[in-house]
N, C-alpha and C positions, 0 to 999 in steps of 0.2 A: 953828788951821787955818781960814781961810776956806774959802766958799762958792764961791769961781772954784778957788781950787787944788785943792778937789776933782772939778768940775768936766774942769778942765784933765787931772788924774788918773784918769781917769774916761776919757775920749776918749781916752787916751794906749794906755790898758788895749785899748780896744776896735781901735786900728790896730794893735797888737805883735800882741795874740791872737786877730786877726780873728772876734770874739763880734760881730759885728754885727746876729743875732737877737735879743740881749739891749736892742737900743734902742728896738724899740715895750713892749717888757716895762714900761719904765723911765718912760717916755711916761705911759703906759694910769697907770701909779702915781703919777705927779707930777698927772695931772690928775684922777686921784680926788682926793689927797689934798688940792689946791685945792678942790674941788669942797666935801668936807665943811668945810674952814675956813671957805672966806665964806658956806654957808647956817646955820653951824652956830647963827645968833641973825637969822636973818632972817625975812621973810614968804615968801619963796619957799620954804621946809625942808620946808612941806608936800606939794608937786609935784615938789619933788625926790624925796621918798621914796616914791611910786608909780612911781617907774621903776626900784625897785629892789624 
């Protein structure tokens, strides 16, 4: 299964069952979980982890 056709599955979900509260949820979590990937070997891990 690709990454679009979940996607694609994904949005399909949210028009049929109108959960449209469910896409800052989704958001707020993808951008955490960018957030930890690219400091998680850098020089910024430090500054990052005072805001938390």
């Amino acid at each position: 299964m690709s990454k679009l056709s979940i996607l694609k599955e994904f949005w399909g979900f949210l028009k049929v069952r109108k959960k449209w509260w469910l896409t800052p949820i989704v958001m707020v979590l993808v951008l955490l979980g960018f957030l930890i990937v690219t400091t998680q070997s850098s020089a910024v891990a430090p500054f990052i982890y005072t805001l938390f």
